[in-house]
C-alpha positions as CSV (number, residue, x, y, z in Angstrom):
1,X,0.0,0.0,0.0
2,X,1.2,3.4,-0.8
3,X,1.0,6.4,1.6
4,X,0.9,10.4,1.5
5,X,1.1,12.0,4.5
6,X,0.3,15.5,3.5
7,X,-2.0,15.6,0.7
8,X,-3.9,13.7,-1.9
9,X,-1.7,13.9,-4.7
10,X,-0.1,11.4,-6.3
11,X,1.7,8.7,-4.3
12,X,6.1,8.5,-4.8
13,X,6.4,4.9,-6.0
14,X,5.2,1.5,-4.7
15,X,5.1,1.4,-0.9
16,X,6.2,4.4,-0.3
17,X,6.1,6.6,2.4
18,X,6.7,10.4,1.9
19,X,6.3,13.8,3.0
20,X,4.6,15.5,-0.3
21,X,5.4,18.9,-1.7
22,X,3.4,21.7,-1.2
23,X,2.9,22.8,-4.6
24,X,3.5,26.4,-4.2
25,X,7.0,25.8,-2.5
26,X,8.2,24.8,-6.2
27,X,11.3,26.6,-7.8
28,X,9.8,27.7,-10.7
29,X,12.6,30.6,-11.4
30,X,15.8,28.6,-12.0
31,X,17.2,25.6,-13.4
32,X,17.7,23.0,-10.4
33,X,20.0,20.4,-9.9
34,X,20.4,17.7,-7.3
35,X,23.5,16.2,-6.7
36,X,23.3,12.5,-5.2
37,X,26.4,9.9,-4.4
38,X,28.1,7.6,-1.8
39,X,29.1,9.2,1.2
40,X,32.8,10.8,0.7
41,X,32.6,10.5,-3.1
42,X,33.0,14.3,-3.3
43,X,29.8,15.6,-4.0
44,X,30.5,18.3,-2.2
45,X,33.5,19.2,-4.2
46,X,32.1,18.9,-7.4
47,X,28.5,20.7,-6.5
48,X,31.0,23.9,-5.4
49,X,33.4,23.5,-8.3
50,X,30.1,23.2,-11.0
51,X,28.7,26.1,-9.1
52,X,31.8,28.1,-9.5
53,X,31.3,26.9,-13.3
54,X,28.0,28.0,-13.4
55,X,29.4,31.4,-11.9
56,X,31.7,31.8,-14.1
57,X,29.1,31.6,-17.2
58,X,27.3,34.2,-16.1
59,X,24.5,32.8,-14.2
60,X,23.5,33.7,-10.8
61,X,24.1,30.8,-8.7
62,X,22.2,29.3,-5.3
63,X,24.2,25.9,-3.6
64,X,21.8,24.3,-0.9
65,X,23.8,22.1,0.6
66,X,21.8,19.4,2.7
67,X,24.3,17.8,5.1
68,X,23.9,18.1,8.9
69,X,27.7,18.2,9.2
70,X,26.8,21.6,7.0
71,X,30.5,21.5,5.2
72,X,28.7,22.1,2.0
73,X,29.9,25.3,0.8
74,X,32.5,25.8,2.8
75,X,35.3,26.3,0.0
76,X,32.9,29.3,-1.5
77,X,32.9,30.9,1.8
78,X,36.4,30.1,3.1
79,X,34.4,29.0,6.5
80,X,31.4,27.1,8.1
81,X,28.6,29.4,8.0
82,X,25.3,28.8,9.9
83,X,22.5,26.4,8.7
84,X,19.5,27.5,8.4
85,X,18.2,24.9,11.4
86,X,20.6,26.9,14.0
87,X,19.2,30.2,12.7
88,X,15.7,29.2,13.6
89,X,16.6,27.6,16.3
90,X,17.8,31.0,17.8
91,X,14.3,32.5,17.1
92,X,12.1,29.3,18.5
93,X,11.6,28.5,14.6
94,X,9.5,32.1,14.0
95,X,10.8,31.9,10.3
96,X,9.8,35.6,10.1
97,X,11.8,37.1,12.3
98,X,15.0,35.9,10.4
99,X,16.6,38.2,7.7
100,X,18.3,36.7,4.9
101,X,21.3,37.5,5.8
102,X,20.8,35.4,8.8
103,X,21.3,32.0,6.7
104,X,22.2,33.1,3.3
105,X,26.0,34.1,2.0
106,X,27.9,35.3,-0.4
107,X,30.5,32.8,-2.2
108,X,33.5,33.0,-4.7
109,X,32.2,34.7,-7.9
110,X,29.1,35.9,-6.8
111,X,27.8,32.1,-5.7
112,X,25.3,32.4,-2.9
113,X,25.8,29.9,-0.2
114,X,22.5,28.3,2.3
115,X,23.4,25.4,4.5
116,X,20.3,23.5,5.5
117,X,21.8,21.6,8.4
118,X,19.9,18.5,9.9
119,X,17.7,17.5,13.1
120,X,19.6,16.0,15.9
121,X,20.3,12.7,15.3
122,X,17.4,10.6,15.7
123,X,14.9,13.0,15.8
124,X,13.7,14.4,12.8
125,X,13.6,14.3,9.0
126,X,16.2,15.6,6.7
127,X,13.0,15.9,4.1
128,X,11.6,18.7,6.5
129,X,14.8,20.6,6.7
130,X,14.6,21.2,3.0
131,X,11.4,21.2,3.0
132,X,11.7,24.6,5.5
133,X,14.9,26.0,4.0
134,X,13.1,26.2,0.5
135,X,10.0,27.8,2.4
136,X,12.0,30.1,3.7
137,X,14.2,31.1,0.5
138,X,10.6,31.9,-1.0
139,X,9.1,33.8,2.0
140,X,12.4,36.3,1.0
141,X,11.7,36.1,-2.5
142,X,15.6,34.7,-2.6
143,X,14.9,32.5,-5.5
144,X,13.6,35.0,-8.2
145,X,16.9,36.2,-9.0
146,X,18.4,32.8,-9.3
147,X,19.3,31.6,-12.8
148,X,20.6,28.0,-11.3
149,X,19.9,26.3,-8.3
150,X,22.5,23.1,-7.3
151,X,21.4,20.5,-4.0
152,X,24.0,19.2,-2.7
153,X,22.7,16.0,-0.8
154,X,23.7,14.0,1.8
155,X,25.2,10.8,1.0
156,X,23.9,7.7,-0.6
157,X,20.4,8.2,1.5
158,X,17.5,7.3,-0.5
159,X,15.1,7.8,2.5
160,X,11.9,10.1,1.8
161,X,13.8,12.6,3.6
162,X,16.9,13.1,1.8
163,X,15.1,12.3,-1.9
164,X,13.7,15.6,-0.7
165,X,15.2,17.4,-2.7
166,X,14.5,15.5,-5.9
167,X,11.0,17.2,-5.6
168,X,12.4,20.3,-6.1
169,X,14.8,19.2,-8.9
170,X,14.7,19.4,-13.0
171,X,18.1,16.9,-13.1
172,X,19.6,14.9,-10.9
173,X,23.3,13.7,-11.3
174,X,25.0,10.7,-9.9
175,X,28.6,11.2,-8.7
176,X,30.4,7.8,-8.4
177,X,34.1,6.7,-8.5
178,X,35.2,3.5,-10.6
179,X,34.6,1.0,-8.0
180,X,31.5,-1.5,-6.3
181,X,30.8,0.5,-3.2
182,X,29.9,3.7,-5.3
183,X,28.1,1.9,-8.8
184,X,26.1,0.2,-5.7
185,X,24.8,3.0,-4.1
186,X,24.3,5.0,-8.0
187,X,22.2,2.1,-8.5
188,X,20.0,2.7,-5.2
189,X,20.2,6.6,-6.1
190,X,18.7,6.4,-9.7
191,X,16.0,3.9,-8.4
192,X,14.9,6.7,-6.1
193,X,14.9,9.8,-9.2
194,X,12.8,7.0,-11.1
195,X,10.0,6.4,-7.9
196,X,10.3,10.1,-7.8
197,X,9.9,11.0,-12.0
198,X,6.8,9.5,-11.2
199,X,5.2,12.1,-10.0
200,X,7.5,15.0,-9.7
201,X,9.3,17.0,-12.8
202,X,12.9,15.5,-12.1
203,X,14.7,13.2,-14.9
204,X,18.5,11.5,-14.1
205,X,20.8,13.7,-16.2
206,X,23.6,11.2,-16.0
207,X,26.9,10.2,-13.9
208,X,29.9,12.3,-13.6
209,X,32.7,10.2,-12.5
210,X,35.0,11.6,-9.9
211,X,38.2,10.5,-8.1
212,X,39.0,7.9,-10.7
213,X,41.4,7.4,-13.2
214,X,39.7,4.7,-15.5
215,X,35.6,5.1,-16.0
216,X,35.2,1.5,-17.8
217,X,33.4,-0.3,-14.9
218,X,31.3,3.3,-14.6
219,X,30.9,2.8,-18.0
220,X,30.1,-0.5,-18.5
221,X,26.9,-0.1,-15.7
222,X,25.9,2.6,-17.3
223,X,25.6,1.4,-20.6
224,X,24.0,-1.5,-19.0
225,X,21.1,0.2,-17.3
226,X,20.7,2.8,-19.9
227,X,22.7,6.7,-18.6
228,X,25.3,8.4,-19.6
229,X,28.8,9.7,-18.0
230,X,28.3,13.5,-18.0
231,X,32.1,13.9,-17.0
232,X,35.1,12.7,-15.7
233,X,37.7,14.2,-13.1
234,X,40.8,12.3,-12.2
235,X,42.1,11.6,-8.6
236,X,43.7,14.8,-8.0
237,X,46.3,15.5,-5.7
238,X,45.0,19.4,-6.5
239,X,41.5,19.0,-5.8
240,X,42.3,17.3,-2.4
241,X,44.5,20.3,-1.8
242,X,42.0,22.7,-2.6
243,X,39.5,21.6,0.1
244,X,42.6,22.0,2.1
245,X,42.8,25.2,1.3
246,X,39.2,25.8,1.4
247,X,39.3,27.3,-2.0
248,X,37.5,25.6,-5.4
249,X,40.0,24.1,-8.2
250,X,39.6,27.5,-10.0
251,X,41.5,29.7,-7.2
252,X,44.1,26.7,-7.5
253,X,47.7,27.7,-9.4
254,X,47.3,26.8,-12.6
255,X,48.7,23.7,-13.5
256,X,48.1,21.8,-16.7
257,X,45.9,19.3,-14.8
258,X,44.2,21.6,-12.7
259,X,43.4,24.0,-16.2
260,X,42.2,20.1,-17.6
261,X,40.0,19.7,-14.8
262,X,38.5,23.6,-14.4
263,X,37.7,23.2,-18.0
264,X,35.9,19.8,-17.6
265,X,33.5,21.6,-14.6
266,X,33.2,24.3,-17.7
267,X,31.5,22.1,-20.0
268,X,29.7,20.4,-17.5
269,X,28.4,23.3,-16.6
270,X,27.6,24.2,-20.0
271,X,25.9,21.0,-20.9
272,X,23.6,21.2,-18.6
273,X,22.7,24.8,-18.8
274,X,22.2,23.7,-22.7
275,X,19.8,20.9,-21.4
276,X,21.2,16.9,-21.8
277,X,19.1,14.3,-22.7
278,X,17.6,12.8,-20.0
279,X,17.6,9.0,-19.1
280,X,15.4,6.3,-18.6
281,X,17.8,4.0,-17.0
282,X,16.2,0.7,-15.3
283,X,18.4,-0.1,-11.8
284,X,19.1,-3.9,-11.1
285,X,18.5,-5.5,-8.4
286,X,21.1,-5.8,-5.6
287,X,22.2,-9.5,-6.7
288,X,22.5,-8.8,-9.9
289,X,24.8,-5.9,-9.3
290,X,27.2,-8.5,-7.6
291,X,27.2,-10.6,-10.8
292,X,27.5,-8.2,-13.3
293,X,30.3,-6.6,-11.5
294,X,32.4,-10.0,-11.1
295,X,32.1,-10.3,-7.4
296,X,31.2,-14.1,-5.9
């Protein structure tokens, strides 16, 4: 049986359990991205390094980043800032007494920078946090100006809460490395956009492989379930250093390989402000990922 706990609308997939969106809370003014992967792939890095792509186009840029440990959009802002959970936790969660400048900060280039933050653990749904930090970006009227909009989501969590942000999305994109642990959670991730393209206006854009210096197992899973690689950025010793030095790759010296890479997030960026096409790529099931994938 399939639940809604808010409304009547449509349900989110087969046995599903989910906390639906308002319809008015929808980011109508921007082209908006969710960025999904295993934990520690570096979805963080690539969301501020495409963001600081975006920036660098032209476009006026939002990252949402959706991790309680809030780290985000730290190398846009040189420091942790403030999610938007501690912020209304200071005014007993009276959303209009905050001001924007309360939760929301300027980046590198212009990139404007919102941490959502999380419940305590235990105790709440990451789905509400976004659900409340996009209520409150549209209360200020902070995403009419927007021309992109990027997610940055916590791990490989395919829980109603943290496929939050797929209700919001036009694309989601997969980052995974060239090994089992992150084509197995890819797999999880793009059977959550496909529940969620059910109902909602989000469509899996692809996978851009990171931290890896072959893509043919990527590629070969790919090709099997039906999506595309979007890009590819080497293990860098340079884009390890620049979360170091909380900077993105383009404050980095230039390099042959780091002018390689800034270009890659480039054309990214451009493809997908161009529009890719989207995929309709069918997951296995777990077992099957263990056979394909040569493992006994």
């Amino acid at each position: 049986m399939t639940l809604n706990l808010l409304d009547t609308s449509p349900p989110d997939g087969e046995g599903s359990v989910q906390v639906a969106l308002d319809p008015s809370d929808k980011i109508t003014s921007a082209k908006v991205f969710a960025v999904y992967g295993k934990g520690g792939i570096g979805k963080s890095t690539t969301s501020s390094n495409l963001s600081a792509a975006f920036a660098k186009l032209g476009h006026r840029v939002l990252q949402i980043g959706c991790d309680p440990k809030h780290d985000s959009t730290f190398t846009l802002t040189k420091k942790m800032m403030p999610t938007v959970i501690d912020v209304l936790e200071t005014v007993d969660f009276h959303s209009e007494e905050l001001r924007p400048e309360d939760y929301m900060f300027e980046g590198y280039n212009g990139v404007m920078c919102v941490e959502a933050g999380g419940p305590p653990a235990g105790t709440g749904c990451g789905g509400y946090v976004v659900g409340q930090t996009v209520k409150l970006l549209k209360q200020h009227h902070l995403l009419e100006d927007r021309d992109v909009v990027i997610f940055d989501v916590l791990g490989d969590v395919v829980c109603g809460g943290f496929a939050a942000p797929l209700q919001h999305a036009d694309a989601a994109i997969v980052v995974a490395a060239n090994d089992f642990d992150s084509i197995f959670a890819m797999n999880r991730i793009v059977a959550a956009i496909n529940a969620k393209a059910k109902n909602y206006n989000v469509r899996l854009a692809g996978v851009v492989a990171n931290r890896s210096k072959a893509t043919d197992e990527i590629d070969r899973f790919a090709s099997a379930i039906g999506m595309k690689r979007l890009a590819h950025f080497a293990d860098l010793d340079a884009i390890r250093r620049s979360r170091l030095k909380k900077c993105t790759l383009f404050e980095m010296d230039s390099t042959p390989e780091v002018d390689a890479a800034c270009q890659e997030y480039m054309d990214l960026a451009q493809k997908l402000w161009d529009g890719v096409d989207y995929q309709e790529a069918r997951p296995m099931k777990d077992r099957d990922i263990f056979d394909f994938l040569g493992f006994e």
